[in-house]
VOKEZA-211957 format. One record per atom (N, C-alpha, C): residue in one letter; x, y negated, z negated; residue number from 0; atom name. Coordinates in pm, whole numbers. Example, Ala and Ser with C-alpha at 12.3 -4.5 7.8 and 13.67 -1.06 7.14 Angstrom:
<pts>
   type        x        y        z   seq   atom
      a     1319      569     -780     0      N
      a     1230      450     -780     0     CA
      a     1320      330     -780     0      C
      s     1285      225     -708     1      N
      s     1367      106     -714     1     CA
      s     1290       -3     -787     1      C
</pts>
This chain:
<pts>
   type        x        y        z   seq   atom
      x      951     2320    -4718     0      N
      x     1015     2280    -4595     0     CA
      x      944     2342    -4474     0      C
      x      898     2452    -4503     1      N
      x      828     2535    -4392     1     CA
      x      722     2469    -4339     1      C
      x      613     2452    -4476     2      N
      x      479     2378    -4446     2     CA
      x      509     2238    -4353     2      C
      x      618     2136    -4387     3      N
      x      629     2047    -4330     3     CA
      x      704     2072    -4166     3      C
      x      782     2138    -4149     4      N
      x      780     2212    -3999     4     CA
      x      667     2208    -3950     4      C
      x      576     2247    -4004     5      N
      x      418     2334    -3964     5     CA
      x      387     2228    -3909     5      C
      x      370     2104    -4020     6      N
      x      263     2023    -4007     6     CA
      x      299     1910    -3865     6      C
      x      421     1893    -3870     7      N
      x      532     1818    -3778     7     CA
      x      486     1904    -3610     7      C
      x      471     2036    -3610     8      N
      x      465     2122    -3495     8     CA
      x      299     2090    -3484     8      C
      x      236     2090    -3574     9      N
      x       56     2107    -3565     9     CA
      x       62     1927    -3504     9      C
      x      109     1833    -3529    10      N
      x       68     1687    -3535    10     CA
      x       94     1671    -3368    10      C
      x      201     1724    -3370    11      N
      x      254     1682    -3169    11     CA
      x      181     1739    -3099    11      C
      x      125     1884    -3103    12      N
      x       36     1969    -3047    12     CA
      x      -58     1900    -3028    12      C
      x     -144     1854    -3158    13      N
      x     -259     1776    -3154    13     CA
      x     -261     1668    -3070    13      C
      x     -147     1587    -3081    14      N
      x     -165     1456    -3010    14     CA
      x     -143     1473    -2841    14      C
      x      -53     1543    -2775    15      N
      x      -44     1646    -2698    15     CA
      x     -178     1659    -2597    15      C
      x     -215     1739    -2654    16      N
      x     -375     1767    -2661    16     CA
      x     -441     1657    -2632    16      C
      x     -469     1558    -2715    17      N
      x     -557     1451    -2730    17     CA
      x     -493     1349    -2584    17      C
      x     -375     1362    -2578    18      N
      x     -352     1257    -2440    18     CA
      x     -351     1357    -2303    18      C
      x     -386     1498    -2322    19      N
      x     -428     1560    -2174    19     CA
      x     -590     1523    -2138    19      C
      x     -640     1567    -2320    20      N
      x     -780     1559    -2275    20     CA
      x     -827     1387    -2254    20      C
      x     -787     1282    -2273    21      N
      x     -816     1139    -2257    21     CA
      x     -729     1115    -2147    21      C
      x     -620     1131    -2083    22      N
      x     -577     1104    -1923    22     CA
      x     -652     1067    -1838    22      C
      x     -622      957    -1806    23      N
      x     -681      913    -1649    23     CA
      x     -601      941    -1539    23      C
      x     -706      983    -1458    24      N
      x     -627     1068    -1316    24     CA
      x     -582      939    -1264    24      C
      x     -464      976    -1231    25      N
      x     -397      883    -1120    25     CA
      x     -451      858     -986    25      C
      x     -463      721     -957    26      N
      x     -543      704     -818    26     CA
      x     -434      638     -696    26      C
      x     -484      686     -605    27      N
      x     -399      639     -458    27     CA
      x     -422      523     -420    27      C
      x     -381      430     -304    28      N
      x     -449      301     -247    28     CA
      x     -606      366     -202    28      C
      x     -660      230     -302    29      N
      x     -810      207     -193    29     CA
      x     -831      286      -26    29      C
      x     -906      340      -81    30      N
      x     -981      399      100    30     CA
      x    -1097      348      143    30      C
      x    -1100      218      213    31      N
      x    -1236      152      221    31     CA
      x    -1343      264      293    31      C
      x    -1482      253      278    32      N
      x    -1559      324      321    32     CA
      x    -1623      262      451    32      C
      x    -1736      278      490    33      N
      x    -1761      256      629    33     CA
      x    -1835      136      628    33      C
      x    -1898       83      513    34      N
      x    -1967      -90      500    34     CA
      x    -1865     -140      426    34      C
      x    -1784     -126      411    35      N
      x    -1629     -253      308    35     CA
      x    -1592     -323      493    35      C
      x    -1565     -436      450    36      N
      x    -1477     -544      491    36     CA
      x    -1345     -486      479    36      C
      x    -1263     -448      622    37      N
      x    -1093     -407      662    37     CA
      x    -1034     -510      696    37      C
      x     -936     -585      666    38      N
      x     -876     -682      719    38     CA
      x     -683     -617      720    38      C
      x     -654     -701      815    39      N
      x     -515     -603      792    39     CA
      x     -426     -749      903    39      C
      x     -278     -726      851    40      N
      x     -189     -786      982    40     CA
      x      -68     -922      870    40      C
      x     -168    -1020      847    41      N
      x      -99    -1189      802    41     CA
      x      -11    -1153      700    41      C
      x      135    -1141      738    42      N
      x      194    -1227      589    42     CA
      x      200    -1356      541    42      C
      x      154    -1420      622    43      N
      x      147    -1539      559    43     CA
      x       -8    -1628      470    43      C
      x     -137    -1516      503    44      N
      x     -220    -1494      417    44     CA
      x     -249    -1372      293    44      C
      x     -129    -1288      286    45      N
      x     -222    -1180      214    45     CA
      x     -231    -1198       86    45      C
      x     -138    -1293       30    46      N
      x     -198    -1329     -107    46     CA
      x     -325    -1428     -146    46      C
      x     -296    -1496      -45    47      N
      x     -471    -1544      -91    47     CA
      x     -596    -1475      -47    47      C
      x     -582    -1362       -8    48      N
      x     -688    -1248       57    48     CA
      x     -658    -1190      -39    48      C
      x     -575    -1167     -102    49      N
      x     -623    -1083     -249    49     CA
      x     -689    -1140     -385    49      C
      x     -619    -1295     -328    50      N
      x     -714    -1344     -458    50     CA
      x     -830    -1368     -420    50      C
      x     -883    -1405     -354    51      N
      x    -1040    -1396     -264    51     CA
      x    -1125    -1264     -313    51      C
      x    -1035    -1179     -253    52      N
      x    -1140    -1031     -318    52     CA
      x    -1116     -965     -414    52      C
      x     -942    -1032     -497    53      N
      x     -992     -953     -613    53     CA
      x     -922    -1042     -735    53      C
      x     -961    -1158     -749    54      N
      x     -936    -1255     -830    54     CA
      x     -768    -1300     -837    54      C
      x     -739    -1381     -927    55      N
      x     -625    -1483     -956    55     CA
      x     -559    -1399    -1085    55      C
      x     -419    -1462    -1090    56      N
      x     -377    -1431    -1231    56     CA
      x     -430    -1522    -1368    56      C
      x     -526    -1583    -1325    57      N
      x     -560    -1714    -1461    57     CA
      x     -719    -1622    -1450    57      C
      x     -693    -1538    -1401    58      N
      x     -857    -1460    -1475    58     CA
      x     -994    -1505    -1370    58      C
      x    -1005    -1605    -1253    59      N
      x    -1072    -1571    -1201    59     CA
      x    -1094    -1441    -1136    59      C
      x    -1247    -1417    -1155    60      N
      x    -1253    -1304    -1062    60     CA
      x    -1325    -1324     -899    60      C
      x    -1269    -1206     -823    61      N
      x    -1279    -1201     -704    61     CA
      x    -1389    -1158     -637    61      C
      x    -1455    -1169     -525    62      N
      x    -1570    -1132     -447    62     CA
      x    -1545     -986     -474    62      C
      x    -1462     -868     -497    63      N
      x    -1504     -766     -511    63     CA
      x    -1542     -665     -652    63      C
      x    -1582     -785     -752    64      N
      x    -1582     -750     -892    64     CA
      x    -1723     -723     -897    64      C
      x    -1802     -578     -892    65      N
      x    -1912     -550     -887    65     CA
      x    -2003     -572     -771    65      C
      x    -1868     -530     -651    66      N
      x    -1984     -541     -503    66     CA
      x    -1952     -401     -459    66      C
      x    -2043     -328     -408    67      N
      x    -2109     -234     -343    67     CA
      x    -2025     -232     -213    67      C
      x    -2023     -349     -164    68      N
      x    -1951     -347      -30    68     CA
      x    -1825     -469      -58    68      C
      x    -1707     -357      -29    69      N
      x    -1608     -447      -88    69     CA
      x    -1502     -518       32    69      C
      x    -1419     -609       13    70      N
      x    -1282     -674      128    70     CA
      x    -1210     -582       44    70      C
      x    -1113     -545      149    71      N
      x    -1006     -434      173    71     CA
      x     -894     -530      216    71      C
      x     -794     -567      212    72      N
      x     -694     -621      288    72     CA
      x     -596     -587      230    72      C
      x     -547     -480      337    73      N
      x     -419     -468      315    73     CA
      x     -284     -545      420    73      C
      x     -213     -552      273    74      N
      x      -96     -635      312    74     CA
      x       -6     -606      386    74      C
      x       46     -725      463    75      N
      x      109     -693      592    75     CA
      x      291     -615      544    75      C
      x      292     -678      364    76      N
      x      422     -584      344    76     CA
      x      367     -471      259    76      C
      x      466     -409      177    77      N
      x      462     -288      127    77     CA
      x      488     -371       -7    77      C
      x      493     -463      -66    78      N
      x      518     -532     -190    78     CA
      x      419     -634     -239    78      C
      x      353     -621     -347    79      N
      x      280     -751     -355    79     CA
      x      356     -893     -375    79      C
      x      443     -870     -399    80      N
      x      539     -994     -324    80     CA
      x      573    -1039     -276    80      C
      x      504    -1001     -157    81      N
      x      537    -1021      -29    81     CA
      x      653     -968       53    81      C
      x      750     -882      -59    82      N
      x      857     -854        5    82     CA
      x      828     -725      127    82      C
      x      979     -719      200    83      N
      x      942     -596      262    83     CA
      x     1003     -469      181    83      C
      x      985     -362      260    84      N
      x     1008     -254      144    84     CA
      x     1161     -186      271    84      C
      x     1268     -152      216    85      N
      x     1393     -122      271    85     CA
      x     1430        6      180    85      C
      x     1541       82      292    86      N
      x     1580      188      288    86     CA
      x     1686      185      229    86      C
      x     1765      271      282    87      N
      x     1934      264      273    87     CA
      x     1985      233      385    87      C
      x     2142      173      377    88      N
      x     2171      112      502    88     CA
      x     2214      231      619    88      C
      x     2203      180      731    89      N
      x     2247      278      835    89     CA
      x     2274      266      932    89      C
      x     2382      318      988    90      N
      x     2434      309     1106    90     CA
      x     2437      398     1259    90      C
      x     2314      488     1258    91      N
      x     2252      497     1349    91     CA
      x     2126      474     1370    91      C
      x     2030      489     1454    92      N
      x     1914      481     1485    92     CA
      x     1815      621     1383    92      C
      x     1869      702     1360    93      N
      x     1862      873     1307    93     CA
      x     1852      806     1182    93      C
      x     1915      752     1153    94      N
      x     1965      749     1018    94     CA
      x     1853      604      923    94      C
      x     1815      542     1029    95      N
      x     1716      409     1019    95     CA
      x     1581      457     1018    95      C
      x     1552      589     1078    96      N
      x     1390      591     1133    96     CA
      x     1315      633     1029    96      C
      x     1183      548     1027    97      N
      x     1116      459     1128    97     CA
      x     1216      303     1081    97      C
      x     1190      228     1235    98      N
      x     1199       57     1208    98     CA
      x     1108        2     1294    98      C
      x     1071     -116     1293    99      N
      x      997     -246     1360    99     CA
      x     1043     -257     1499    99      C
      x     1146     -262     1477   100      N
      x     1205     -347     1609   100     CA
      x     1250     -261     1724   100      C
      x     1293     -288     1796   101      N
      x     1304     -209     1958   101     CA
      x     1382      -86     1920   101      C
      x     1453      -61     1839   102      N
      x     1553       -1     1795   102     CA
      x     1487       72     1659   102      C
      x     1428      179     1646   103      N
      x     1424      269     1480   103     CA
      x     1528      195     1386   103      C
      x     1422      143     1288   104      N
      x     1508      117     1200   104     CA
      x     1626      -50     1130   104      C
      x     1541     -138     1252   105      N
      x     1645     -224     1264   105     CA
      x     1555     -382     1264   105      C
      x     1454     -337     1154   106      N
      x     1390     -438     1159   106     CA
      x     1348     -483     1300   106      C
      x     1323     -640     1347   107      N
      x     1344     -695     1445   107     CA
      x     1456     -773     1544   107      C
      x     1532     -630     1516   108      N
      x     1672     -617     1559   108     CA
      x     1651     -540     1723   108      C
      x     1708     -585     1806   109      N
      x     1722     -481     1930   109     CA
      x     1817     -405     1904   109      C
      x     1926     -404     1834   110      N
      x     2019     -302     1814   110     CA
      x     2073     -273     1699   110      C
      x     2117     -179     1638   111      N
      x     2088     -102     1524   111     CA
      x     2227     -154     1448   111      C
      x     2221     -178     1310   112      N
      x     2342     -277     1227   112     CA
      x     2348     -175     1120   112      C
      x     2484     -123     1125   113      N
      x     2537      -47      979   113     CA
      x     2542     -130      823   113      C
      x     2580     -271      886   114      N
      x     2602     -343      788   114     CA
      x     2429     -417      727   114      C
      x     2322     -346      778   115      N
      x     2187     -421      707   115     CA
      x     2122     -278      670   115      C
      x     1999     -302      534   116      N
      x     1923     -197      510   116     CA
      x     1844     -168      575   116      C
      x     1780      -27      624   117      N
      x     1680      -20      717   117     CA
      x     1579     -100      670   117      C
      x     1422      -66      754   118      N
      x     1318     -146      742   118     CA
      x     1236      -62      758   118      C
      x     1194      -14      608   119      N
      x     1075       53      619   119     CA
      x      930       -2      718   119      C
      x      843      122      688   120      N
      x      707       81      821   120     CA
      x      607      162      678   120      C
      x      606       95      587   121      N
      x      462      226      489   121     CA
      x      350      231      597   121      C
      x      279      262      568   122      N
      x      114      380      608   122     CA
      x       63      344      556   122      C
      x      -67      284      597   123      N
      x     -187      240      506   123     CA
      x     -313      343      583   123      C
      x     -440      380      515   124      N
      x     -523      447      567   124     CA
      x     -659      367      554   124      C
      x     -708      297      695   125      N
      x     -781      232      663   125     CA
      x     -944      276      685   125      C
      x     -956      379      663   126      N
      x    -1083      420      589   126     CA
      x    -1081      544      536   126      C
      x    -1167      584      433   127      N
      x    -1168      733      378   127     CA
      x    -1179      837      491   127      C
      x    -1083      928      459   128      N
      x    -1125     1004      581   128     CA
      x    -1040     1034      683   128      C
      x     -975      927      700   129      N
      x     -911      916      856   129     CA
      x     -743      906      805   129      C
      x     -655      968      882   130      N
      x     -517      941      912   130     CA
      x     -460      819      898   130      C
      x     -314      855      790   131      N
      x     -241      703      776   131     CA
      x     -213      720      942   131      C
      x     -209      527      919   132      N
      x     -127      480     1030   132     CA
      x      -43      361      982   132      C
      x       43      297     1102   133      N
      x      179      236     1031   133     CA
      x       74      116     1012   133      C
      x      134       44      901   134      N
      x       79     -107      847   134     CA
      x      102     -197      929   134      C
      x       56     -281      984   135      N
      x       76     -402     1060   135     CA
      x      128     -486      996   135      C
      x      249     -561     1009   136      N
      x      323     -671     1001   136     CA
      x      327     -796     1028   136      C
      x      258     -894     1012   137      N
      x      262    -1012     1079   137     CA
      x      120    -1030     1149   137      C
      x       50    -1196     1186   138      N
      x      -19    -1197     1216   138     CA
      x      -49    -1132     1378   138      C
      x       64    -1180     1460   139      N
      x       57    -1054     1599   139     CA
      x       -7     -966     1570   139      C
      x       86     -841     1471   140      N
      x       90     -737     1492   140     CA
      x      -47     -663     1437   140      C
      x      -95     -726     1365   141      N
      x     -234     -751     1302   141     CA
      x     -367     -757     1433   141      C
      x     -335     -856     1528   142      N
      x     -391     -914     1611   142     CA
      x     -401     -779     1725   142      C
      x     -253     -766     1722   143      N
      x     -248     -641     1851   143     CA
      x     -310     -501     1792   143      C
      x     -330     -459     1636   144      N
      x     -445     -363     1617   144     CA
      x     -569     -383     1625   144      C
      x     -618     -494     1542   145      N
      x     -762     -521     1614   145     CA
      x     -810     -531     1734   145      C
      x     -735     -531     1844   146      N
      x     -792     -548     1985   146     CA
      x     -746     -419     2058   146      C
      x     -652     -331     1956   147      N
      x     -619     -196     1982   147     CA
      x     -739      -99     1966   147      C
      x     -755     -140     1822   148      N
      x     -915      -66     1725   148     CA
      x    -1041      -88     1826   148      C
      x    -1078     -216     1847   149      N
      x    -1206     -297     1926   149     CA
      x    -1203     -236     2059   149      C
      x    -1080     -160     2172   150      N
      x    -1128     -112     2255   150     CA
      x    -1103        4     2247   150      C
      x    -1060       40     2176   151      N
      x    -1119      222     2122   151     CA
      x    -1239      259     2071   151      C
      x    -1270      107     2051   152      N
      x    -1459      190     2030   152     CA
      x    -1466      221     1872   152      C
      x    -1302      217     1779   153      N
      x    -1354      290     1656   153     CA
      x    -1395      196     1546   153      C
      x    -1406       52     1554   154      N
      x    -1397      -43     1474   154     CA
      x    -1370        1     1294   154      C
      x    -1221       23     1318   155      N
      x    -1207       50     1195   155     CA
      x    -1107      -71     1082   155      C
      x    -1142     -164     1149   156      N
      x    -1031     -316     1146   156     CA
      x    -1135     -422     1147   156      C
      x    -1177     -534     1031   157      N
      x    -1282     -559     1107   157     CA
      x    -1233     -725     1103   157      C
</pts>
């Protein structure tokens, strides 16, 4: 009975072992580098900008399958479903932040609703290196960073 204890304690150890040393490090979102293609803003394109650069679910593959210089587009939601990504509900402004709309928290709400979930804002970082900033939403809001980026001189949106 002992030996089989043993062997039961030696087998998990081993395997243990064998899935620290074979682990793949966990990776973050893409950090495009300074020759990748940045695109950022459309919900109403970002799924076919992903299948563009990084293929279909029927197995085509995408312009960025063995390129050196890759398209980056990140999506205007926080879901590849296009959905948006939401909080808990809330009934102050404190209690919402961050939101979209004129109001923390309230989507594209001017005033703040107990009875809806907030509206998240994720962070995308669009090059290695540099500070998240909030994700652009919509083709506007897309529109109003690139011409934000383009006269700052930092062309980091392209």
């Amino acid at each position: 009975m002992h030996k089989k204890r043993l062997a039961v304690v030696a087998g998990a150890v081993g395997a243990i072992s064998f899935s620290l040393i074979t682990a793949t490090p966990a990776l973050a979102d893409y950090a495009p580098s300074t020759t990748d293609v940045v695109g950022v803003g459309s919900d109403t394109v970002q799924s076919a900008m992903n299948f563009v650069a990084d293929g279909d679910y029927v197995s085509d593959t995408g312009y960025n399958l063995n390129q050196r210089n890759r398209v980056a587009n990140f999506d205007a939601t926080a879901d590849a479903g296009a959905r948006l990504a939401y909080g808990t509900f809330g009934a102050t402004s404190a209690t919402c932040s961050p939101g979209t709309g004129g109001t923390a928290g309230t989507g594209n709400q001017t005033a703040v609703h107990a009875d809806k979930p907030c509206v998240l804002n994720p962070e995308i970082v669009l090059r290695a290196g540099l500070r998240p900033t909030q994700r652009p939403n919509g083709s506007g809001a897309g529109y109003t960073a690139l011409k934000a980026d383009d006269a700052a001189g930092t062309h980091n949106i392209d």
